[in-house]
N, CA, C and O atoms as CSV, one atom per row, in Angstrom:
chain,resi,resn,atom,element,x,y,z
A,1,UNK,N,N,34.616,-13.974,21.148
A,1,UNK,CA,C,34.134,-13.355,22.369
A,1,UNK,C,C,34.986,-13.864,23.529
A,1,UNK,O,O,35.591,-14.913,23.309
A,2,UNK,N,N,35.130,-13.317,24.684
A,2,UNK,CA,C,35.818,-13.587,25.844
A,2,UNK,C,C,35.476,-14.304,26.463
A,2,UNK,O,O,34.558,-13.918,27.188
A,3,UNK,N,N,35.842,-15.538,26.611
A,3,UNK,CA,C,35.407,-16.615,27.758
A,3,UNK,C,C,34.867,-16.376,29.013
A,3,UNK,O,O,34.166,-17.267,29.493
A,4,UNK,N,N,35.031,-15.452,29.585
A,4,UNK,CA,C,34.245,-14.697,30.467
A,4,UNK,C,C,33.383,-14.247,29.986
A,4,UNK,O,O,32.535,-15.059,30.356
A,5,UNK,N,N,32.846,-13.532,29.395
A,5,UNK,CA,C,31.729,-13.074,28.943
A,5,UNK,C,C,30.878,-14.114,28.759
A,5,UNK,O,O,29.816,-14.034,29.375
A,6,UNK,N,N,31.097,-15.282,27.927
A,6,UNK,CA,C,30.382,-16.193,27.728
A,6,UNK,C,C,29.649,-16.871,28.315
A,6,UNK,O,O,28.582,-17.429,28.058
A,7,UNK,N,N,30.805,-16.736,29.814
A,7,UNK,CA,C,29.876,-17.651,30.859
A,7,UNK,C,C,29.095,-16.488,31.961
A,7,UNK,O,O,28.757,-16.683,33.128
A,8,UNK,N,N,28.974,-15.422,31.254
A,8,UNK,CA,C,28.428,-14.482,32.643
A,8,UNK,C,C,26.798,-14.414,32.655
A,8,UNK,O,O,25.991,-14.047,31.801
A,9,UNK,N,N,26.702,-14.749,33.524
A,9,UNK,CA,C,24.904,-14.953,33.763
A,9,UNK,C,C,24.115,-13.971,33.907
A,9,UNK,O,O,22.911,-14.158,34.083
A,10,UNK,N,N,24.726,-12.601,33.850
A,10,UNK,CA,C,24.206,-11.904,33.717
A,10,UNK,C,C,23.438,-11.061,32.133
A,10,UNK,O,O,22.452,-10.355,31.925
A,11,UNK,N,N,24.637,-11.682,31.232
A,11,UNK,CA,C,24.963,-11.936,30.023
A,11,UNK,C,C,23.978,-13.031,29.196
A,11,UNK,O,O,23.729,-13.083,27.992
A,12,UNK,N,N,23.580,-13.764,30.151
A,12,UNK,CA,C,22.625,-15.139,29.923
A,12,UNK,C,C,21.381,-14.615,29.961
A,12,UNK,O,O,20.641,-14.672,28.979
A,13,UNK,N,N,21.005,-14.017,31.171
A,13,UNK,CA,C,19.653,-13.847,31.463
A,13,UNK,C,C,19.053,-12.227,30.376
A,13,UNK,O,O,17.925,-11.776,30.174
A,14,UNK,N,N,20.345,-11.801,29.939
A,14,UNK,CA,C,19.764,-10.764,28.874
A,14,UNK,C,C,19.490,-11.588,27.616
A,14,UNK,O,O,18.319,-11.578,27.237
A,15,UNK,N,N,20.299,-12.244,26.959
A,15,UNK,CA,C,20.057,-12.902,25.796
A,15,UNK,C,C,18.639,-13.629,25.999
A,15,UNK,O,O,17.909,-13.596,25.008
A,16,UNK,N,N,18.131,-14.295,27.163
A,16,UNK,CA,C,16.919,-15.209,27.481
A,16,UNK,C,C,15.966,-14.261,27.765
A,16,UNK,O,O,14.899,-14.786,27.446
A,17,UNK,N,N,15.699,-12.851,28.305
A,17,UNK,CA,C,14.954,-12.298,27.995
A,17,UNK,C,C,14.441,-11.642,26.552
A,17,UNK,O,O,13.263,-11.514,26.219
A,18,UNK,N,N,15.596,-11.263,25.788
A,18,UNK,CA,C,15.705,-10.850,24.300
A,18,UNK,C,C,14.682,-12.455,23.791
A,18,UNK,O,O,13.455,-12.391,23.716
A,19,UNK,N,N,15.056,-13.093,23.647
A,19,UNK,CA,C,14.373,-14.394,23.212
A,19,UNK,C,C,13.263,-14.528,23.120
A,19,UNK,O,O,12.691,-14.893,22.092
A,20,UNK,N,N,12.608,-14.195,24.434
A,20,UNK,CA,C,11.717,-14.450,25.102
A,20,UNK,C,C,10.318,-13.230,24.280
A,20,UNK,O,O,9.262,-13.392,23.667
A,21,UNK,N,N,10.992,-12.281,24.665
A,21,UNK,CA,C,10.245,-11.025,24.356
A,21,UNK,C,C,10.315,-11.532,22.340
A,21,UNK,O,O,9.233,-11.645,21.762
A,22,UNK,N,N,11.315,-11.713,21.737
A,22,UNK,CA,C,10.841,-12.421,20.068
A,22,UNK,C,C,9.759,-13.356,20.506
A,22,UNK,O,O,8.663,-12.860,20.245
A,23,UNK,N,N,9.673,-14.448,21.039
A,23,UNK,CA,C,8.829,-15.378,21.034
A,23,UNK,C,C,7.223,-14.658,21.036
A,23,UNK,O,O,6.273,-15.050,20.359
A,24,UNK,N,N,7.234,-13.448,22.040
A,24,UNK,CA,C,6.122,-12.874,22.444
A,24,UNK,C,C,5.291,-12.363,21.208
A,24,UNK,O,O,4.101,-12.610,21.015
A,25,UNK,N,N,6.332,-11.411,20.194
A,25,UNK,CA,C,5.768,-10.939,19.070
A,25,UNK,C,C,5.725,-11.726,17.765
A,25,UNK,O,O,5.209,-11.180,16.789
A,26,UNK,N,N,6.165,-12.824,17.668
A,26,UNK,CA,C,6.010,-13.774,17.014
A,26,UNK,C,C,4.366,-13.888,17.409
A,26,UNK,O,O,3.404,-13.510,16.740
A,27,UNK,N,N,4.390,-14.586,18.818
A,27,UNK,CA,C,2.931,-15.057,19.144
A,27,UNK,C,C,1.713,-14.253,18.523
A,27,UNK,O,O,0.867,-14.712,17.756
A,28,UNK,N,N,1.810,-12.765,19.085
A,28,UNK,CA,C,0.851,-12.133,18.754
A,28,UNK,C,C,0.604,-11.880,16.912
A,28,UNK,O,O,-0.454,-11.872,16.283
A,29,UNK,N,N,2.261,-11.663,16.341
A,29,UNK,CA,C,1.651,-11.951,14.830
A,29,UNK,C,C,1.285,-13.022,14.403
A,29,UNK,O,O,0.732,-13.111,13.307
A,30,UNK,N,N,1.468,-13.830,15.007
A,30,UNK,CA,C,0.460,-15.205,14.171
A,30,UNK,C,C,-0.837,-15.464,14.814
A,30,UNK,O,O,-1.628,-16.337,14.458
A,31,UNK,N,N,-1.005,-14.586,15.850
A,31,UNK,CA,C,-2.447,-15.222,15.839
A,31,UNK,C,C,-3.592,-13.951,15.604
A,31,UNK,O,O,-4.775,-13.950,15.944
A,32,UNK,N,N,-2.670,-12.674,14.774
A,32,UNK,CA,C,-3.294,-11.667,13.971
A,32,UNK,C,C,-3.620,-12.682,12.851
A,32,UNK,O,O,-4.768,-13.087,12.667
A,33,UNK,N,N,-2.506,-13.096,12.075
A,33,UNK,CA,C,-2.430,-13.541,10.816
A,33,UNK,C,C,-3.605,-14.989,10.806
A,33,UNK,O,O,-3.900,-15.602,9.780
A,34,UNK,N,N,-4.036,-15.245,11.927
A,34,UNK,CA,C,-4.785,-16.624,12.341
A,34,UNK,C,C,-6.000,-16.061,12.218
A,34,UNK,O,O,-6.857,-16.260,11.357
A,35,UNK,N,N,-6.006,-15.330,13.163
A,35,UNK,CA,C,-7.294,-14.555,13.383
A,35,UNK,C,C,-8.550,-13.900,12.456
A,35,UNK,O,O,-9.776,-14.012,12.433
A,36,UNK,N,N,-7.506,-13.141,11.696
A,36,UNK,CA,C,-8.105,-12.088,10.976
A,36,UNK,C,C,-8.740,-12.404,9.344
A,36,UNK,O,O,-9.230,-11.567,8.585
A,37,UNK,N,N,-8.513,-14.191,9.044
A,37,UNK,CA,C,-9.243,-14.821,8.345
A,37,UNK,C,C,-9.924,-15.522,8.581
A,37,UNK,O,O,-10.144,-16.285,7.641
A,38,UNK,N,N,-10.730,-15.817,9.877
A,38,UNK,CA,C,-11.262,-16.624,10.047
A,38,UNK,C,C,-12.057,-15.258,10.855
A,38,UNK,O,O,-13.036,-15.816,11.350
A,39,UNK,N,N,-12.118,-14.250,11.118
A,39,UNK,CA,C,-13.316,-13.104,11.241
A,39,UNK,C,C,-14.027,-12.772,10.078
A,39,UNK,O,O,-15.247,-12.652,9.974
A,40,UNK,N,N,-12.848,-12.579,8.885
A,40,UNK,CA,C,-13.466,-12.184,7.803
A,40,UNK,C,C,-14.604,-13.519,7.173
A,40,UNK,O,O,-15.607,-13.489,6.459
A,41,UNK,N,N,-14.175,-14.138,7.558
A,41,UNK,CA,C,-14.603,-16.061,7.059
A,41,UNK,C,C,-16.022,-16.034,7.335
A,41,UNK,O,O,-16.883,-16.235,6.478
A,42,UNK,N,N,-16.347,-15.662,9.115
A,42,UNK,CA,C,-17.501,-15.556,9.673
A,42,UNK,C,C,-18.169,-14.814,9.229
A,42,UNK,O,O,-19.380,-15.008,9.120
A,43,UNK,N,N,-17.518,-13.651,8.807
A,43,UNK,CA,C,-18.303,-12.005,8.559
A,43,UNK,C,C,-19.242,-12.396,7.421
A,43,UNK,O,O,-20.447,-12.223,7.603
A,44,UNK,N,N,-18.795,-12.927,6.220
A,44,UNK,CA,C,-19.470,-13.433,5.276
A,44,UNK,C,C,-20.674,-14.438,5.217
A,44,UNK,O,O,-21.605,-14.300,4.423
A,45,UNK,N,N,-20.568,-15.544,6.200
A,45,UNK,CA,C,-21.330,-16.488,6.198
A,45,UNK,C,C,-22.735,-15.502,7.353
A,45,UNK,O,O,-23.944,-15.561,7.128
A,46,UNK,N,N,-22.099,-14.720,8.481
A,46,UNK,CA,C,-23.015,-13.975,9.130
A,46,UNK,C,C,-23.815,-13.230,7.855
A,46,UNK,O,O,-24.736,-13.681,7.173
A,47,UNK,N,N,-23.317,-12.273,7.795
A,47,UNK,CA,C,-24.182,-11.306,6.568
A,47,UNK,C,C,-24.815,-12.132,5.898
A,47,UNK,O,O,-26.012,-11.938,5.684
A,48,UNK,N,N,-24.299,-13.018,5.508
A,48,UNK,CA,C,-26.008,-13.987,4.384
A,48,UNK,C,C,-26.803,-14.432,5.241
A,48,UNK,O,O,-28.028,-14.546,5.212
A,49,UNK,N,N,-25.950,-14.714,6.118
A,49,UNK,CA,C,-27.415,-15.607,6.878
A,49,UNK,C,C,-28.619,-14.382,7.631
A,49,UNK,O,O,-29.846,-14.483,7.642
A,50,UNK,N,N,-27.766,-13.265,8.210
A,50,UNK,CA,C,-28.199,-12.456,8.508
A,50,UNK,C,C,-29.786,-11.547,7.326
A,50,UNK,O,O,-30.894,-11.126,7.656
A,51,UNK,N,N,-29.087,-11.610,6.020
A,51,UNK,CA,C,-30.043,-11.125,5.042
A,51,UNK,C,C,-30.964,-12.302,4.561
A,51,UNK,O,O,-32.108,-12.165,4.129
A,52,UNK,N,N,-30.435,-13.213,4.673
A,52,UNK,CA,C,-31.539,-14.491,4.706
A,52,UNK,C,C,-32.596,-14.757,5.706
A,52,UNK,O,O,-33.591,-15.478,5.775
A,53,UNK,N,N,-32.019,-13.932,6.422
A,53,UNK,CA,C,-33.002,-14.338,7.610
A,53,UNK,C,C,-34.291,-13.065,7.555
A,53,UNK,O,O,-35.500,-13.215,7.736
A,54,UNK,N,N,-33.657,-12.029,7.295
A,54,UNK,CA,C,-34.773,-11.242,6.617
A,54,UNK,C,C,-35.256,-10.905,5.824
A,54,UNK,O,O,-35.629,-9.761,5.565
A,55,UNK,N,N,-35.400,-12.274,4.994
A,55,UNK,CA,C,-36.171,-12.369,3.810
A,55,UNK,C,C,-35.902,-11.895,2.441
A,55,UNK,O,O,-36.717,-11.477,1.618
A,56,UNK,N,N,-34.511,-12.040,2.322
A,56,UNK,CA,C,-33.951,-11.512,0.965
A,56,UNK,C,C,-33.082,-13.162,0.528
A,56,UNK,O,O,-32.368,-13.918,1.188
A,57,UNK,N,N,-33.689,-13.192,-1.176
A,57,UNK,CA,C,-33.907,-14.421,-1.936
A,57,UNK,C,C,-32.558,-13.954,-2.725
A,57,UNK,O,O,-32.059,-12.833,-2.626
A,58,UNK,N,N,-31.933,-15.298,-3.735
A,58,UNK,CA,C,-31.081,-15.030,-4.696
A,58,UNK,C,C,-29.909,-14.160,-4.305
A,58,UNK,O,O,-29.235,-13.374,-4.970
A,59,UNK,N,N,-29.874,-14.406,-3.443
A,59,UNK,CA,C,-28.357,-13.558,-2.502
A,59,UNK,C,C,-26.839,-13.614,-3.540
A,59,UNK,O,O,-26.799,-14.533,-4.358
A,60,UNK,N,N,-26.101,-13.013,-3.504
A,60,UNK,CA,C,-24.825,-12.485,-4.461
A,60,UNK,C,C,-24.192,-11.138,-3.317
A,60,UNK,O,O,-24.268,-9.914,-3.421
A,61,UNK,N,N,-23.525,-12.090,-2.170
A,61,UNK,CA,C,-22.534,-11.596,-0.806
A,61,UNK,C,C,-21.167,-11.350,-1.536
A,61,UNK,O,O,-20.726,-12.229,-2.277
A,62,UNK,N,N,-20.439,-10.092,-1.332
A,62,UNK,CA,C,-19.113,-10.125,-2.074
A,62,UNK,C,C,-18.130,-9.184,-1.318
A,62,UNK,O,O,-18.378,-7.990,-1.146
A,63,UNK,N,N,-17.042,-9.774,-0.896
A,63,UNK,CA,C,-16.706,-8.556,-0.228
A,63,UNK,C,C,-15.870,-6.908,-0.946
A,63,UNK,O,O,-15.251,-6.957,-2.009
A,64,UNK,N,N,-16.016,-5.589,-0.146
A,64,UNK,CA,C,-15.906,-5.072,-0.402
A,64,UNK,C,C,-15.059,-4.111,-0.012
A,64,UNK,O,O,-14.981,-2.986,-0.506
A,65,UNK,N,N,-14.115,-4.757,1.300
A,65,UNK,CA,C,-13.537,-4.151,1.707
A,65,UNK,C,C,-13.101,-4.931,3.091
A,65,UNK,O,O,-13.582,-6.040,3.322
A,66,UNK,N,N,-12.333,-4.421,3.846
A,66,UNK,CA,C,-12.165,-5.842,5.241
A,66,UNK,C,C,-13.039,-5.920,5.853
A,66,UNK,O,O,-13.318,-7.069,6.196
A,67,UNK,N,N,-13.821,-4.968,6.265
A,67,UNK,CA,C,-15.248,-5.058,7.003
A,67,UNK,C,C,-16.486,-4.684,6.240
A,67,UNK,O,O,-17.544,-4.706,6.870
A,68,UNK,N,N,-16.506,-4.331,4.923
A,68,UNK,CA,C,-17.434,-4.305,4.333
A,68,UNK,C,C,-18.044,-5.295,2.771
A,68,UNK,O,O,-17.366,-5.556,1.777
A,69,UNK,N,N,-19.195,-5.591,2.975
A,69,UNK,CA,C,-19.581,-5.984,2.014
A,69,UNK,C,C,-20.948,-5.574,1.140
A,69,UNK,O,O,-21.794,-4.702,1.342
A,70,UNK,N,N,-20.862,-6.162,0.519
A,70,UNK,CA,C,-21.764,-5.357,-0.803
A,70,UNK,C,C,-22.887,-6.900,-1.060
A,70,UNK,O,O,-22.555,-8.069,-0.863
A,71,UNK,N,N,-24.079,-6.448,-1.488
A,71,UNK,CA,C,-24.911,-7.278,-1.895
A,71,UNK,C,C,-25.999,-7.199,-2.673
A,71,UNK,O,O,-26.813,-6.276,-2.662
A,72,UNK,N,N,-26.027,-8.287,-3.443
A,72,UNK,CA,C,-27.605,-8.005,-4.561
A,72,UNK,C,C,-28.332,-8.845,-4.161
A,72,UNK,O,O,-27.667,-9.821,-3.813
A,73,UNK,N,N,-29.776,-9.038,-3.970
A,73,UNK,CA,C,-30.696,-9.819,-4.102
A,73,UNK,C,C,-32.167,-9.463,-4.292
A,73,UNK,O,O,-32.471,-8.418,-4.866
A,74,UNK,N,N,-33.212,-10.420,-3.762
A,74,UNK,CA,C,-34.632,-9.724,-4.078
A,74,UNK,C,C,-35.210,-10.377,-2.788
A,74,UNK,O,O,-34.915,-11.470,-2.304
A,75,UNK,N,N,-36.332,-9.209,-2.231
A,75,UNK,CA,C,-36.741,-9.222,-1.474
A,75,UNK,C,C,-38.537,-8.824,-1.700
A,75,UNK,O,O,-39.084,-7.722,-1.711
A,76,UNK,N,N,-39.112,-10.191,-1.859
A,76,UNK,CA,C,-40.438,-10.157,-2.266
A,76,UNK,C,C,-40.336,-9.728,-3.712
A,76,UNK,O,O,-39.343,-9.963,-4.400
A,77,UNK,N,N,-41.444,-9.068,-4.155
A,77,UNK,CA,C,-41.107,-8.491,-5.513
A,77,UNK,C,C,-39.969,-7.405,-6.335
A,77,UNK,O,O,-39.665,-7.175,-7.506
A,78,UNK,N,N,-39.536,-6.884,-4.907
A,78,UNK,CA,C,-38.571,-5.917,-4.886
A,78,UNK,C,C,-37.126,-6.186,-5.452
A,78,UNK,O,O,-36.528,-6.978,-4.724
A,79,UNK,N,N,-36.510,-5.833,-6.355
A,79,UNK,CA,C,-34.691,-5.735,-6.415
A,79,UNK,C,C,-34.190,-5.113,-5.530
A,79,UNK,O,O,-34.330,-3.943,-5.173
A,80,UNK,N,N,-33.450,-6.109,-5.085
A,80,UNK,CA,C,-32.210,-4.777,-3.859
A,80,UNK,C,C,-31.095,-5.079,-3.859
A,80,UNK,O,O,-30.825,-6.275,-3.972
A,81,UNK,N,N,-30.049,-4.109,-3.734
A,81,UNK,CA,C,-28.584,-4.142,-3.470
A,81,UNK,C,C,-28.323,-3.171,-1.936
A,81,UNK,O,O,-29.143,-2.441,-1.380
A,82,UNK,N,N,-27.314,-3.385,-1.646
A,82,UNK,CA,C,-26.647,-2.453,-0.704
A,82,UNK,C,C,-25.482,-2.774,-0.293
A,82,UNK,O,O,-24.597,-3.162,-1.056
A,83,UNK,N,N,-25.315,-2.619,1.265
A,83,UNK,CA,C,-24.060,-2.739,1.750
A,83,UNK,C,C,-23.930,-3.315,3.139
A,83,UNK,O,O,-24.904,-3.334,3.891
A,84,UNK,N,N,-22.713,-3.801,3.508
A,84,UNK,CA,C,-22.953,-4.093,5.139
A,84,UNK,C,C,-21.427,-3.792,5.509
A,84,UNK,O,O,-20.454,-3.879,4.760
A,85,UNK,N,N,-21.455,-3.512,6.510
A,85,UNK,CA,C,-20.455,-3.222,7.626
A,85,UNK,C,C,-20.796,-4.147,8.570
A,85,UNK,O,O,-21.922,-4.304,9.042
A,86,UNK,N,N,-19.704,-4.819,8.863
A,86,UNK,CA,C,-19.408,-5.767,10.136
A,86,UNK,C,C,-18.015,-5.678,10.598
A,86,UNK,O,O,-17.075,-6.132,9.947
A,87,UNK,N,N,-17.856,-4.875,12.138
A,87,UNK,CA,C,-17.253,-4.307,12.990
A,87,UNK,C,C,-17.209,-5.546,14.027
A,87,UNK,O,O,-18.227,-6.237,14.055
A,88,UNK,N,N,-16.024,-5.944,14.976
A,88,UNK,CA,C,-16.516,-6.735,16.079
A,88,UNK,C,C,-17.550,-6.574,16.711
A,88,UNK,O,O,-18.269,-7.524,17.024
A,89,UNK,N,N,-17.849,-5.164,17.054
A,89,UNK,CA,C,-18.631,-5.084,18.326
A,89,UNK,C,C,-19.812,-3.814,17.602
A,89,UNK,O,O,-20.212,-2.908,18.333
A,90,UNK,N,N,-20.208,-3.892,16.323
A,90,UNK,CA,C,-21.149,-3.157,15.630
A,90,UNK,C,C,-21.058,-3.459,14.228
A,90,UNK,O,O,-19.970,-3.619,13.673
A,91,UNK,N,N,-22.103,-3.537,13.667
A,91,UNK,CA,C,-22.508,-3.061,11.950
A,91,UNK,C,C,-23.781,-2.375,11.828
A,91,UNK,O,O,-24.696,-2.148,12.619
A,92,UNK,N,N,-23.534,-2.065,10.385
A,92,UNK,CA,C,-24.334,-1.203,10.005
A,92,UNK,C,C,-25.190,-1.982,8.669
A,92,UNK,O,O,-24.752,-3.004,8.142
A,93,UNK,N,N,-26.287,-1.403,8.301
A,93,UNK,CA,C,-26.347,-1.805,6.459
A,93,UNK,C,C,-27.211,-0.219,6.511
A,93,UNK,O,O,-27.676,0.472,7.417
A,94,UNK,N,N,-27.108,-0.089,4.801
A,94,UNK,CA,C,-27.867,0.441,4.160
A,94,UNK,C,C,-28.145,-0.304,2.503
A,94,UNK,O,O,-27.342,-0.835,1.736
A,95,UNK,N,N,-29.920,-0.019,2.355
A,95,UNK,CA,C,-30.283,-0.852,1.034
A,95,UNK,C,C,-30.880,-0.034,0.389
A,95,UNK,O,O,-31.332,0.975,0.930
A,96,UNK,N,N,-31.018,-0.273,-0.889
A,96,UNK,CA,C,-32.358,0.289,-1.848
A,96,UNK,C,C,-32.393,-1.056,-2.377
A,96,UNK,O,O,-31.609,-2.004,-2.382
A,97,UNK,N,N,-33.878,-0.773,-2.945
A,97,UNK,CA,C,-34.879,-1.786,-3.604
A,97,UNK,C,C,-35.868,-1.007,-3.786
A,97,UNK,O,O,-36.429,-0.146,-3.108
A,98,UNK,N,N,-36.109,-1.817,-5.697
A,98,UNK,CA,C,-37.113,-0.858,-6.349
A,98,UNK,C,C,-37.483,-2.209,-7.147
A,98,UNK,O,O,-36.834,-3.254,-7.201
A,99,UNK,N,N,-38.701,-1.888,-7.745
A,99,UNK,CA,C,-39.700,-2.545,-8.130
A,99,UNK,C,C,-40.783,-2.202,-9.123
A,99,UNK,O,O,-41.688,-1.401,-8.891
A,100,UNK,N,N,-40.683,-2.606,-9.802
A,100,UNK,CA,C,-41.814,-2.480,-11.155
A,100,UNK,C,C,-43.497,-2.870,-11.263
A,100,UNK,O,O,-43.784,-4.066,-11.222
A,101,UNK,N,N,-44.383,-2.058,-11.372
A,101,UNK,CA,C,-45.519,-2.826,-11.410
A,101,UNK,C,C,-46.022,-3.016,-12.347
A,101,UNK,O,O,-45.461,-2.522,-13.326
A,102,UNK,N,N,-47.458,-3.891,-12.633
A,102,UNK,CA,C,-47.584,-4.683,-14.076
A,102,UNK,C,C,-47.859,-3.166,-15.051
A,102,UNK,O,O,-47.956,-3.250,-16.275
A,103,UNK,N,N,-47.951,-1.980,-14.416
A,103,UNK,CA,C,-48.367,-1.093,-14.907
A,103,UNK,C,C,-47.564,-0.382,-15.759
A,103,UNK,O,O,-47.913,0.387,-16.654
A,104,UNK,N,N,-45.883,-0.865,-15.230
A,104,UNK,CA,C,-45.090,-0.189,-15.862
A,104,UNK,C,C,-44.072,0.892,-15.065
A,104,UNK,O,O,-42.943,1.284,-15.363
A,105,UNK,N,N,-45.258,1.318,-13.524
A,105,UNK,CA,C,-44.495,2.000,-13.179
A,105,UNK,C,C,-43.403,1.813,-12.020
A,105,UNK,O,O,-43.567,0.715,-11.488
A,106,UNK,N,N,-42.559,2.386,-11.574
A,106,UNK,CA,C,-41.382,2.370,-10.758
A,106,UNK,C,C,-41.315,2.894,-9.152
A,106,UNK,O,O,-41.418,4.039,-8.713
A,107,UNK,N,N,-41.116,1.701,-8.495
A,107,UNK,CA,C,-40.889,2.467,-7.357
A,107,UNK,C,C,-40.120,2.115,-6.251
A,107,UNK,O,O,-40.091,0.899,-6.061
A,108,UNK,N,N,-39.346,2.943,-5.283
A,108,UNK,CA,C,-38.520,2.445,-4.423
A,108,UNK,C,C,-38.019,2.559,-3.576
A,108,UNK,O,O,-38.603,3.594,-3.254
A,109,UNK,N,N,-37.208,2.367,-2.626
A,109,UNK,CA,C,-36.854,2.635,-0.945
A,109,UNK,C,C,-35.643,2.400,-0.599
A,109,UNK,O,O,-35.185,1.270,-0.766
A,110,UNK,N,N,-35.136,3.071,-0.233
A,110,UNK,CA,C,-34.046,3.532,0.407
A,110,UNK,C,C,-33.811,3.353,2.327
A,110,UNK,O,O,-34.458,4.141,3.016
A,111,UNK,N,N,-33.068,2.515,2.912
A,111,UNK,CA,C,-33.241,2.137,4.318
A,111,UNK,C,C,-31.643,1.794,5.342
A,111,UNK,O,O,-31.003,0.771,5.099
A,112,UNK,N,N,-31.389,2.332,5.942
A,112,UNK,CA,C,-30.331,2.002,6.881
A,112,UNK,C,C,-30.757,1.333,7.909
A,112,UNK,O,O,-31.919,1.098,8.241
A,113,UNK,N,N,-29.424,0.928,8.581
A,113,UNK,CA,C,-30.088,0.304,10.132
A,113,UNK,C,C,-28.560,0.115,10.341
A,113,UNK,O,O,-27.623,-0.069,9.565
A,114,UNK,N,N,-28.672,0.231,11.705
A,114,UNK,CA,C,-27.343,-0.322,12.822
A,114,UNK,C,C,-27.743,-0.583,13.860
A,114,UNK,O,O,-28.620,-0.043,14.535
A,115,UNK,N,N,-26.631,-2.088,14.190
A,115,UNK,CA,C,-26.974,-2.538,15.422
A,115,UNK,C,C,-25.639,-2.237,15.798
A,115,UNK,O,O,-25.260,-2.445,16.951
């Protein structure tokens, strides 16, 4: 390169912006790559605690997708499975649970909800 060029500051302050602007998208991919396991991390421990808290026993949380998860447990006498969605700023579930009586016979419910 031309010794002039080398020392031209105009020449400087482009290379130090180029730099600068890498440093920027560096930043933001690592703190995707930071981020986005330690949401999913929460999402999991939320949803149990969340279905624990309303009274569903023997919990089996699994995920099912990046924001969704899937679940079995029992709730009173009832079997239930379903699903949950956890969004930053919304989720959803939907469940069934069915249940047997000493009689033999079958019965069961079907329920969504979003907050």
């Amino acid at each position: 390169m031309d010794s002039s060029l080398q020392n031209d500051p105009d020449i400087a302050a482009l290379e130090q912006a180029a730099a600068n602007q890498r440093k920027k998208k560096l930043l933001i991919v690592g703190g995707v790559i930071l981020i986005l396991p330690l949401y999913w991390g929460m999402g999991f421990s939320s949803v149990r605690a969340s279905l624990a808290e309303e009274g569903y026993t023997d919990l089996k949380v699994s995920p099912s997708g990046l924001f969704d998860w899937s679940f079995e447990g029992k709730k009173g006498a009832s079997t239930c499975s379903g699903s949950v969605t956890r969004l930053p700023f919304s989720s959803s579930k939907s469940t069934f649970c069915y249940s047997i009586d000493a009689s033999g016979r079958a019965s069961g419910s079907v329920g969504t909800s979003k907050d």
